[in-house]
N, C-alpha and C positions, 0 to 999 in steps of 0.2 A: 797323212796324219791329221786327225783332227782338230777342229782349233779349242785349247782351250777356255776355260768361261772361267773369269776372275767373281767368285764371290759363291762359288757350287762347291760346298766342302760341308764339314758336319759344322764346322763354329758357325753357319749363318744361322739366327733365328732364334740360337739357347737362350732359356730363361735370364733375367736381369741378376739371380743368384749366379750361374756360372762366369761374371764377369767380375773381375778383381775392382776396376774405377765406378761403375754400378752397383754393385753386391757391400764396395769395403768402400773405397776412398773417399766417394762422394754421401755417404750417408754419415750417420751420425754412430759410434758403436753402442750406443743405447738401444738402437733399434736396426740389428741386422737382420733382416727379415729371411723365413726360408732357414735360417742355419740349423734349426731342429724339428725333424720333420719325423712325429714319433714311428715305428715301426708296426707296433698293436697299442691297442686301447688298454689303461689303466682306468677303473673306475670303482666305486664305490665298494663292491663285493669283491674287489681283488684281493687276495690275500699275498698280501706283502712283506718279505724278510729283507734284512739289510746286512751287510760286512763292510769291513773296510779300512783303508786309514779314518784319520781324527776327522778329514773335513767329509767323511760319509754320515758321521753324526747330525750335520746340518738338514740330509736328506730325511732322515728315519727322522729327526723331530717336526719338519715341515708336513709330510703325511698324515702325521697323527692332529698336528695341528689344525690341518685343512679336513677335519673329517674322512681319512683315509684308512683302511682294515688294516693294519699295519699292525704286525703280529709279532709280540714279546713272548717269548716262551720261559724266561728266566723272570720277572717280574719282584719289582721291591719287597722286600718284606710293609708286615701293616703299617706299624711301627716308626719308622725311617723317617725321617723329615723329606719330605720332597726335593726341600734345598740342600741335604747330601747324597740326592742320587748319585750326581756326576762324580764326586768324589768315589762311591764305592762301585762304580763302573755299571750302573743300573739305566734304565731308559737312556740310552745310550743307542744299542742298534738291538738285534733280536734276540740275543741271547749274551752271557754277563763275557763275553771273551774279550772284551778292549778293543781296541784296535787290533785288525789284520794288515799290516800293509803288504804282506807278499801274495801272491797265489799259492808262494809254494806253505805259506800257512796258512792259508785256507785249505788246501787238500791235507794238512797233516791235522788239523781241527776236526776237519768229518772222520780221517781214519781213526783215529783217536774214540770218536764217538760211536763207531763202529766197532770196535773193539779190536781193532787191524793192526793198532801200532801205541804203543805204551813205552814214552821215549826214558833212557837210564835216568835220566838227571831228573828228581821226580820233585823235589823240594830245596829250600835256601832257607840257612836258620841263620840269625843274630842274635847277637847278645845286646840286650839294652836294658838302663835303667828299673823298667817293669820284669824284665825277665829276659826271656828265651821266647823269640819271636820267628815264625815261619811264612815260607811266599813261595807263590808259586812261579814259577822260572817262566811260564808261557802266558801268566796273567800278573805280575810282578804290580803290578796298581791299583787292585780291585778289594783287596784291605790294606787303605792305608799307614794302620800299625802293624796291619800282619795279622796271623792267624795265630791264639794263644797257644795250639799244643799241634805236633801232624798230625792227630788223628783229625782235626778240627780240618785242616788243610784238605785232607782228603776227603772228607764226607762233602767238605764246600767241589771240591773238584768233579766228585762222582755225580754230583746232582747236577752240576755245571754239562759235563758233559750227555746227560740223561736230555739237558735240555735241547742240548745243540742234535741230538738222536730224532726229535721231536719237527726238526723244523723242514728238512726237504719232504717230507710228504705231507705237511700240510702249509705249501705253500703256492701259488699262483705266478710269484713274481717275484726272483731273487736280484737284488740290486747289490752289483760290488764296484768297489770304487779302487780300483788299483791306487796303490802311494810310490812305492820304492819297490829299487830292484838292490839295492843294496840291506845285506841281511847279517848277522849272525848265526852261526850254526855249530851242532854239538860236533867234533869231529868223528868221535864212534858212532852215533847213530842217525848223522846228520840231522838230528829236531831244531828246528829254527826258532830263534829266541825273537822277543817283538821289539828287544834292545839289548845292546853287547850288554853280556853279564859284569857286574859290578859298577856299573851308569846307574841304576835305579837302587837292586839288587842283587846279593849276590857276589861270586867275585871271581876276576877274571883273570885266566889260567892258561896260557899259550899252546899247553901242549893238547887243552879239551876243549880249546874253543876258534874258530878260524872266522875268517869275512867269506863272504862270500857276494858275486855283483852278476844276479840272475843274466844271463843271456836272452835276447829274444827268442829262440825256439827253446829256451828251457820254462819262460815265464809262456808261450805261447802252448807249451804241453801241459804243464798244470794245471791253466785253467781249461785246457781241455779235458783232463782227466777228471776233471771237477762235474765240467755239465754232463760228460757221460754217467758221474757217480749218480746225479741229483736226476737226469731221466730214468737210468734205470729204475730208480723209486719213484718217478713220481713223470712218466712221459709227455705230460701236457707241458711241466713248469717251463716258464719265458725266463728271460735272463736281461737286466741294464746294465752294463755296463758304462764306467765314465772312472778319467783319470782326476786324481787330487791334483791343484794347482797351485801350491803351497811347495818352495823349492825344498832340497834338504839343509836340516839345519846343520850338518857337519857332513864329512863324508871322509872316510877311513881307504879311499881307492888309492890313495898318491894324488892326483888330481884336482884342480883347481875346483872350489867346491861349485862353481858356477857353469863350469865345462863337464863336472859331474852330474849336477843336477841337468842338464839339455841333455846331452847323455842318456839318463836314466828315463825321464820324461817321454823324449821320443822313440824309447821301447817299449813303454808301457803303450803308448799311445802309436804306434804300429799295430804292437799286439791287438786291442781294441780295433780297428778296423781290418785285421784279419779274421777277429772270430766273427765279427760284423757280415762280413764279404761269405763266411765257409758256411754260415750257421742262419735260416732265415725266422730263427726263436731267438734270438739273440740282437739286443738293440741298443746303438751307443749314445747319450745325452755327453754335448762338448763343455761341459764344467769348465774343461782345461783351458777351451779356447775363449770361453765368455769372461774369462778373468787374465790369464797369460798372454795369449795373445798378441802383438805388438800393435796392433791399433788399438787397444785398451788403453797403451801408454802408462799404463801400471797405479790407472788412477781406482785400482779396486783393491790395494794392496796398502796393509800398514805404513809407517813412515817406515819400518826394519827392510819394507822389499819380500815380507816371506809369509806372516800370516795375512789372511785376506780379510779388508775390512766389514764391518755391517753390510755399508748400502754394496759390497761387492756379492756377499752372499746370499743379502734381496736380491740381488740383479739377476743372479744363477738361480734361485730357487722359483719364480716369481716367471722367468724365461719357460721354465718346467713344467711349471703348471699351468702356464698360459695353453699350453699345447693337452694338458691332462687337468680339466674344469673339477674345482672343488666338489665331491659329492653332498659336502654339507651348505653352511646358511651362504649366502652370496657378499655377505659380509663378513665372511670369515676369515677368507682368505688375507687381503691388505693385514690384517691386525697379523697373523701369522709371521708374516716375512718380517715386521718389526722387532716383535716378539722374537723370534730367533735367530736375528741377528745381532740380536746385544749380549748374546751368551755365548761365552769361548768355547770352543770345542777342546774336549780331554786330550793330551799327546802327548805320549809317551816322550818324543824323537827330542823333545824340547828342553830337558835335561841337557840335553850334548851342548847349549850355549852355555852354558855354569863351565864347560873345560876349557875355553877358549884363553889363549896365550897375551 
């Protein structure tokens, strides 16, 4: 038997990144070097779409900021004050949908615009002061008095999804930022709502409305079903993928919201290194881990523990683009990250603190 040699295995010699007291304990987490290492090049002629939850907002305004093609297919009216974009859900991400935090709405968004699936539950009307106000069940934030008549609802709808029609074949580089895997859903047609009905709008009905808490091979097949929809149209387009790091702000499981949110988190963030691992057009940026993380110590988070503060969102965005150089002025960048990180991002989810006991 041979004798043998202490120190001849594969861990002699890895890089200073595969060692936890080298890579984490001994550096500072300002500067972990190596943790995102891009997959392809982003640059100035990429043409860029974005989805997502609320903290994917951060990303879609950082691009345009830094001189990036970052492609709006719904665009403000002339009109609009700039300072009520975010209110009526415009420069936001690529098209006027809100947030998506599921996959599984994101694949019912493109079928939709496809003409594949047209969910029962089409409009929400109230009665108020002004009148007889309408909304729609999958954009419930995007007028926020509502739309004055349906026809109004649905013309804004048709155009809406005309634009989301427009956006996988002219795009380069689809960035989604997975949020939640906890949903609402219609129970006859299953259409996923972006918040239990009657929280925003709307109102909520036991026997047409259920929860639902995506599984890993259920959230890992939608967004599969996704990249297959968006190469069949368009076989070149890449894909970013990155989880929101922002916990939930309620969670309707039975479960402690804190064991729900780890929970939800590290299926999302499975998922994301499975399509990582299957798919080599497919590349993940760790948001999650540049703010979450426990060597961050949580110094990138509000006093609440749940939204992430400015210099956290500089720290993620700024990480990002270190790795993807501004194609515009070389002073543009720094002003950027300040720049949007004093502006809150839109969120739906955030309603659910107003129920609290």
């Amino acid at each position: 038997m041979g004798e043998s040699v202490r120190g001849n295995h594969p861990y002699v010699g890895l890089p200073r990144s595969a060692y936890w007291k080298q890579a984490v304990s001994e550096v500072s987490p300002l500067h972990l070097d190596g943790l995102y290492e891009p997959r392809f090049t982003i640059d100035g002629d990429t043409r860029i779409s974005a989805a997502g939850s609320c903290f994917a907002q951060h990303i879609g305004r950082q691009f345009k900021l830094r001189g990036f093609r970052f492609m709006d297919f719904e665009p403000p009216p002339p009109l609009l004050d700039p300072a009520d974009y975010p209110a009526y859900s415009f420069d936001l991400f690529s098209a006027r949908y809100g947030n998506l935090y599921s996959a599984r709405q994101l694949v019912q968004l493109f079928e939709r615009a496809a003409g594949e699936f047209t969910p029962l539950d089409g409009a929400w009307s109230e009665s108020t002061p002004d009148g007889e106000r309408w909304y729609d069940p999958y954009r419930p934030i995007v007028e926020p008095r509502g739309f004055g008549s349906l026809e109004e609802l649905e013309r804004s709808r048709a155009a809406h999804l005309d634009a989301v029609a427009r956006i996988l074949p002219s795009t380069d580089v689809f960035v989604f930022t997975f949020g939640l895997t906890e949903a609402w859903r219609n129970t006859a047609d299953g259409a996923v709502y972006p918040t239990c009905p009657g929280t925003i709008h709307g109102e909520y009905d036991a026997a047409a409305h259920e929860f639902v808490n995506f599984s890993y091979p259920e959230v890992l097949a939608d967004f599969e079903a996704f990249l297959a929809r968006a190469r069949a149209v368009n076989p070149a387009m890449r894909f970013l993928v990155t989880v929101s790091p922002v916990p939930l702000t309620a969670t309707a499981s039975g479960r402690h919201v804190l064991s729900a949110t780890m929970a939800s988190k590290s299926i999302l963030r499975a998922v994301c290194a499975e399509l990582y691992n299957r798919y080599d057009y497919v590349d993940y940026f760790p948001s999650y881990e540049l703010v979450a993380a426990h060597p961050m110590r949580a110094m990138f988070f509000d006093p609440n523990l749940r939204t992430v503060a400015p210099r956290g969102v500089a720290h993620v965005m700024d990480t990002f683009f270190a790795a993807h150089p501004s194609p515009g002025p070389a002073a543009a960048a720094p002003a950027a990250a300040s720049a949007s990180a004093e502006d809150d991002a839109v969120c739906d989810e955030a309603i659910l603190e107003t129920f609290g006991s």
